[in-house]
C-alpha positions as CSV (number, residue, x, y, z in Angstrom):
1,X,8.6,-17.2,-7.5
2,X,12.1,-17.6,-5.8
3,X,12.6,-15.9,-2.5
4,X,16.0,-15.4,-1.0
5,X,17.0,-13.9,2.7
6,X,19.2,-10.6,2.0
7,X,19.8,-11.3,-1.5
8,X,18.2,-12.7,-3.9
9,X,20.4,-13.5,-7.4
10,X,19.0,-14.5,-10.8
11,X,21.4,-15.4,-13.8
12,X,24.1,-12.9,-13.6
13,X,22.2,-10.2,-11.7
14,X,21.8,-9.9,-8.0
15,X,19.7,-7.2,-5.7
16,X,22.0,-5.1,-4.0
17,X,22.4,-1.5,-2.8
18,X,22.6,1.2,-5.6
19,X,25.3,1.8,-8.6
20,X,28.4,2.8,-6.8
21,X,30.0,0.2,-4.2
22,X,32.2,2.8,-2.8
23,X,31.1,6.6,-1.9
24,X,27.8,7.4,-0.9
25,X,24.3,8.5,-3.0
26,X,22.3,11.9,-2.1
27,X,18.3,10.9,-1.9
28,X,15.4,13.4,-1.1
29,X,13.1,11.7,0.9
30,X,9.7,13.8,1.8
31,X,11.3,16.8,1.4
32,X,14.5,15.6,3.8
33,X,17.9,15.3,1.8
34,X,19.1,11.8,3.3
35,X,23.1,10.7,2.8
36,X,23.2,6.7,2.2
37,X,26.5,5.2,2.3
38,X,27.3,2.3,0.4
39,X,29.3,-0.1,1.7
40,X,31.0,-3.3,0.1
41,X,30.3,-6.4,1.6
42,X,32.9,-8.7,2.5
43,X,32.4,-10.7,-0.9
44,X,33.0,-7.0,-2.6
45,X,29.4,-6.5,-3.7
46,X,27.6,-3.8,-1.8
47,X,25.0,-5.3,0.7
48,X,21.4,-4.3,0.8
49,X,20.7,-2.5,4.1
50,X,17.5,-3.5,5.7
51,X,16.0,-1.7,8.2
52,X,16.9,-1.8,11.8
53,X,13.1,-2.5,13.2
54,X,10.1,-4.4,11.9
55,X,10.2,-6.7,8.3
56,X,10.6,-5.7,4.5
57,X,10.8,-6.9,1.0
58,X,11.6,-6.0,-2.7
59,X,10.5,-7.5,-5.7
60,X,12.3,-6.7,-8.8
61,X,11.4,-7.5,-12.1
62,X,10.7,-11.2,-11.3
63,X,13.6,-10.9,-8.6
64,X,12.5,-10.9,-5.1
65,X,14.6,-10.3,-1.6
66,X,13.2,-10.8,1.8
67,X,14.9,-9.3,5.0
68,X,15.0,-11.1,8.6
69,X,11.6,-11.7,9.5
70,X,9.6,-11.4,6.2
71,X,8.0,-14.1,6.7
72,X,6.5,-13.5,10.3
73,X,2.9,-12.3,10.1
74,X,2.5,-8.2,11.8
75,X,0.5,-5.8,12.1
76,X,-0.6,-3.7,8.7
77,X,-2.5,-1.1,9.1
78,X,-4.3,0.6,6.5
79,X,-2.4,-1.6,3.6
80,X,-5.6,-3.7,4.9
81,X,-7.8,-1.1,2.1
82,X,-5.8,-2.8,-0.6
83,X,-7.5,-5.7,0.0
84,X,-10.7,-4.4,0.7
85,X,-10.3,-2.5,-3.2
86,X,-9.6,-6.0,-5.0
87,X,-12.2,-7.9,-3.0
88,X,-14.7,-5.3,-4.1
89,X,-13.8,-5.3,-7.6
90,X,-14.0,-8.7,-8.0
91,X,-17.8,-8.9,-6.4
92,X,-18.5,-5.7,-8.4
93,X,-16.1,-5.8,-11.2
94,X,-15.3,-2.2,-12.6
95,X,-13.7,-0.3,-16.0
96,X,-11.2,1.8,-15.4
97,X,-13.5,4.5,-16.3
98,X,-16.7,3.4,-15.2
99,X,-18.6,4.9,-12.1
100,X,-20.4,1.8,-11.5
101,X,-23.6,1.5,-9.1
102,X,-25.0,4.3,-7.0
103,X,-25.1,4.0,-3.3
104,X,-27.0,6.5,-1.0
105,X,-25.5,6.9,2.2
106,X,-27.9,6.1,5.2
107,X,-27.8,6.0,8.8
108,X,-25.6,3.6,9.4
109,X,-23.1,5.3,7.3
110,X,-23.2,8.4,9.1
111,X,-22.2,6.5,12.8
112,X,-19.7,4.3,10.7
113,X,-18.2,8.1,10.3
114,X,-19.1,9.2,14.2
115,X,-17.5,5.6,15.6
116,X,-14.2,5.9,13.6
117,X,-13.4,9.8,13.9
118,X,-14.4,8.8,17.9
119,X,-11.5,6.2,17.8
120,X,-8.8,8.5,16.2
121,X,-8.7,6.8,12.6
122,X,-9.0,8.9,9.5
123,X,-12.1,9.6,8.7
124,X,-14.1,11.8,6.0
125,X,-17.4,13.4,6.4
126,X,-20.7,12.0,5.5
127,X,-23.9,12.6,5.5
128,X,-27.9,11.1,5.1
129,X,-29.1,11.1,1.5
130,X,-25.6,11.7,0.0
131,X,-25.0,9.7,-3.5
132,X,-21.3,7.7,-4.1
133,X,-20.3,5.7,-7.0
134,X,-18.6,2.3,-6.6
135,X,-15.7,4.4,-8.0
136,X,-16.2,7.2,-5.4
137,X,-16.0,5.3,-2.4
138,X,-13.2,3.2,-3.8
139,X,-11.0,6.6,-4.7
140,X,-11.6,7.6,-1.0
141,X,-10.8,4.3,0.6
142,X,-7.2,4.1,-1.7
143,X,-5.9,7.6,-2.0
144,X,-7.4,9.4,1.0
145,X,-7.5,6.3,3.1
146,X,-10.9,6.9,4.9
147,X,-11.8,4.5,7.2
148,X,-15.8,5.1,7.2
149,X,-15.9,4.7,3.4
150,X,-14.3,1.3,4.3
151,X,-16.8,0.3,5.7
152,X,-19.7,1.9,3.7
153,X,-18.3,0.5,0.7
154,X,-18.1,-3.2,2.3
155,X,-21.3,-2.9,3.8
156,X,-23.5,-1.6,0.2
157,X,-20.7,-4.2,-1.8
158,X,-21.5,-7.5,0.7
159,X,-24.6,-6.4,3.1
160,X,-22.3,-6.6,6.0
161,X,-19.4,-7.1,7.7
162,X,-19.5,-10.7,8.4
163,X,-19.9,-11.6,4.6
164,X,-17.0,-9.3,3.7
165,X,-14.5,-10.8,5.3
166,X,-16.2,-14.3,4.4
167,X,-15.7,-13.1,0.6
168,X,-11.9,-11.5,1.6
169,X,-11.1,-14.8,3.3
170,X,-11.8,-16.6,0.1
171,X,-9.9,-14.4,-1.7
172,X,-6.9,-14.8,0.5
173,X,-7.1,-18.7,0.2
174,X,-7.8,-18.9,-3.6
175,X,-4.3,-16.8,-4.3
176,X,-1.9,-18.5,-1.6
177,X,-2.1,-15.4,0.9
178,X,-2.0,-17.7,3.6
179,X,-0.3,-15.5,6.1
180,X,-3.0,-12.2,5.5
181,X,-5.9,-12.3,8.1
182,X,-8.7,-9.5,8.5
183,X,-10.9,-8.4,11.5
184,X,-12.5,-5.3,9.7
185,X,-12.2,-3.3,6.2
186,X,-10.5,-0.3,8.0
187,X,-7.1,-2.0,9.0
188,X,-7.6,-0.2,12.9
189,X,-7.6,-3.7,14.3
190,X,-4.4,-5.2,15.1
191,X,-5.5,-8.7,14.1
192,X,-5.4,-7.3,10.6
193,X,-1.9,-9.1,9.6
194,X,0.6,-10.3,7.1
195,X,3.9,-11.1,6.5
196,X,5.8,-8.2,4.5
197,X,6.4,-11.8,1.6
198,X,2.5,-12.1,1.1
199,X,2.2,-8.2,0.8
200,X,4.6,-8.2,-1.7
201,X,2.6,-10.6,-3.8
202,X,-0.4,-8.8,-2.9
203,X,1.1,-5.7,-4.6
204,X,1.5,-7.6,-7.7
205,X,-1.9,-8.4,-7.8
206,X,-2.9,-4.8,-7.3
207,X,-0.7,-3.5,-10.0
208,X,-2.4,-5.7,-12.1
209,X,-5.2,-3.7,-11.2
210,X,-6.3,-1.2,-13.8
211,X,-8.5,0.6,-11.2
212,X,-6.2,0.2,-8.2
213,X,-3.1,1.0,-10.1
214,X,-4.8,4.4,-11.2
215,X,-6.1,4.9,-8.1
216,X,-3.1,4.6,-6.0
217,X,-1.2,7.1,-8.3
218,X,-3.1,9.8,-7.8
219,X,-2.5,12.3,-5.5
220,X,-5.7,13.6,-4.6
221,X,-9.3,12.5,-5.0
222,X,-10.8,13.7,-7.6
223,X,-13.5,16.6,-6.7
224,X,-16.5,15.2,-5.2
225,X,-20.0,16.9,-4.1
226,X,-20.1,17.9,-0.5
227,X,-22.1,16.0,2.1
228,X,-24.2,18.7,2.8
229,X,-25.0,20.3,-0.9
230,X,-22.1,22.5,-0.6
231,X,-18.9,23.6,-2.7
232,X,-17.5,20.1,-4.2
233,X,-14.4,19.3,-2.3
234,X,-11.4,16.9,-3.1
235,X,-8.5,15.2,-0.4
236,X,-5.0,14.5,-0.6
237,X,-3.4,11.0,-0.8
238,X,-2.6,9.8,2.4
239,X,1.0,8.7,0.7
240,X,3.3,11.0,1.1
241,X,5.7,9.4,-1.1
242,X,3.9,9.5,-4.4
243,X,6.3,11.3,-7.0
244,X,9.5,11.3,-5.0
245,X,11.7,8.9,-6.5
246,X,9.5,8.1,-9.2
247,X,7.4,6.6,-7.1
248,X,3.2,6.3,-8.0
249,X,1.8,3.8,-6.2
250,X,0.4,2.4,-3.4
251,X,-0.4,2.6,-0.3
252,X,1.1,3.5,3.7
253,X,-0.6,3.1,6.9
254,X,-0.1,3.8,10.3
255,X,-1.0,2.8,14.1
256,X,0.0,1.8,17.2
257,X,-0.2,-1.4,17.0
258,X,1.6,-2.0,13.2
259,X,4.2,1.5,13.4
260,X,4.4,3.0,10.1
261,X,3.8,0.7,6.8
262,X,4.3,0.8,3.1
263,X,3.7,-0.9,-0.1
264,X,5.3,1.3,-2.8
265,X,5.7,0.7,-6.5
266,X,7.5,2.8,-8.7
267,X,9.7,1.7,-12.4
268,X,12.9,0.0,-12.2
269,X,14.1,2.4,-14.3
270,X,12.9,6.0,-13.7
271,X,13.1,6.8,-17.1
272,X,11.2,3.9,-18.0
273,X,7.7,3.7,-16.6
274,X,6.6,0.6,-19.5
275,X,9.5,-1.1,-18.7
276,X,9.5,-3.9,-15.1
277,X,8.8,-2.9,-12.1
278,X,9.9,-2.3,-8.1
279,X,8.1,-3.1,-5.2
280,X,9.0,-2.5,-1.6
281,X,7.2,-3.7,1.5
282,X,8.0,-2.2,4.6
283,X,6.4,-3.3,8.0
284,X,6.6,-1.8,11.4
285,X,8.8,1.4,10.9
286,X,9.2,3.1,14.3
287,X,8.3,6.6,12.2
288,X,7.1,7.8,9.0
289,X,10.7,9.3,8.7
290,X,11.9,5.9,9.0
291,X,9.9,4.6,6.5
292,X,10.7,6.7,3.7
293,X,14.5,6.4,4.5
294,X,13.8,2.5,4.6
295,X,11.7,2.8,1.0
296,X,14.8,5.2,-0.1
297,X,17.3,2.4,0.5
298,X,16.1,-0.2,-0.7
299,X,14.5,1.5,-4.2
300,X,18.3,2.1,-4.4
301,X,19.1,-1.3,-3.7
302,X,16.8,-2.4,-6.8
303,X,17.4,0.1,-9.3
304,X,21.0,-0.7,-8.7
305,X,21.4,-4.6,-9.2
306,X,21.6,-4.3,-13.1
């Protein structure tokens, strides 16, 4: 794969910002009309504009662009439950369809939930004696980004944490992600990190996916049996950019330590959802404002380079 810095050119196309090199282009981003100028660069084609803080990087079509500092490992937050989905699925491979195994919730599952909504993260209620699929737990660790079913689904996949991230390490390695390191499956730990050029070929290999890819399209979880034997209950996508922009996949996160981060997948074309594909990786956004404004600009910046 070819990487440039700013601009990456293949044959007679290059990646640059949106269709018009003069004026300016009207986007809604989460609900927030958003004015983007586009401005020629001193060579006459319009520049891509990077963002101002953190690292980012688009993929299109077999084009890829990196900004200043894509390369540097940060911070990623909950982008860290990709990983855990794809190192799951290849210990316990599933059909896009299929369930898989049963796992009953225990004790330990119920403090994983105590200890994480303790320490502020997202987490979902649980209880003794409840009964998750394989698919379950994965559907609330992608869309509704649950930190506790992170690590229930880690601990019933591999026994425990230790051999987890054994297994993730190795599945770093044996696909060249050498700048992704994990500390736990819930992405709280700052030591979980990557450069925004790995995450981009991590998104690839989710998209290829069947089960991630339909996972991190949907919007809410599908409806799933209460903890305590009460009404079934579904949650909501903790992306708040799913279907804005054509977007439908794949993941955001957020803490301190990484700001606000994305991996988001949407067509090239809107109008052509078989046809290649755009990727954008933003890393360290100072706000979740930010980040969609970021995502907004550059999905222009791809969509426009034909």
């Amino acid at each position: 794969m070819d990487r440039a810095r700013g601009r990456i050119a293949t044959g007679r196309r290059s990646l640059g910002i949106a269709a018009l090199t003069l004026g300016a282009t009207l986007v809604l981003v989460c609900g927030t009309w958003a004015l983007l100028a586009l401005r020629p660069s001193e060579n006459g084609e319009p520049p891509i504009i990077w963002p101002e803080t953190g690292a980012a990087a688009v993929g299109a079509g077999d084009q890829t662009a990196l900004s200043p500092g894509a390369e540097t490992t940060r911070p990623i937050a909950s982008l860290t439950k990709l990983i855990v989905a794809l190192v799951v699925l290849e210990s316990a491979p599933l059909d896009a369809e299929d369930p898989g195994p049963t796992f009953t919730m225990d004790a330990a599952d119920v403090a994983a939930y105590e200890q994480e909504r303790a320490s502020g993260g997202q987490a979902l209620p649980v209880s003794g004696g409840e009964v998750l699929t394989e698919h379950d737990l994965l559907e609330l660790v992608v869309v509704a980004s649950s930190n506790n079913h992170a690590l229930s689904l880690t601990r019933h996949v591999f026994g425990d944490d230790t051999r987890f991230l054994s297994a993730a390490r190795s599945w770093l390695s044996a696909r060249g992600l050498d700048s992704v390191t994990l500390a736990d499956a819930t992405g709280m730990s700052p030591e979980n990190r990557a450069s925004a050029a790995d995450l981009l070929d991590l998104a690839r290999i989710a998209e290829g996916s069947p089960v991630v890819r339909a996972l991190a399209a949907q919007d809410r979880t599908k409806a799933l049996p209460a903890p305590d034997g009460g009404a079934r209950r579904s949650f909501a996508a903790t992306n708040d950019m799913l279907n804005a922009m054509g977007i439908d996949g794949l993941k955001t996160g957020h803490t301190d330590a990484a700001g606000f981060t994305a991996v988001i997948t949407a067509p090239l074309e809107p109008n052509d959802p078989s046809g290649p594909r755009v990727t954008v990786v933003i890393l360290g956004a100072p706000s979740a404002a930010q980040r969609s404004l970021d995502v907004a600009r550059l999905l222009a910046s791809a969509r426009g380079a034909g």
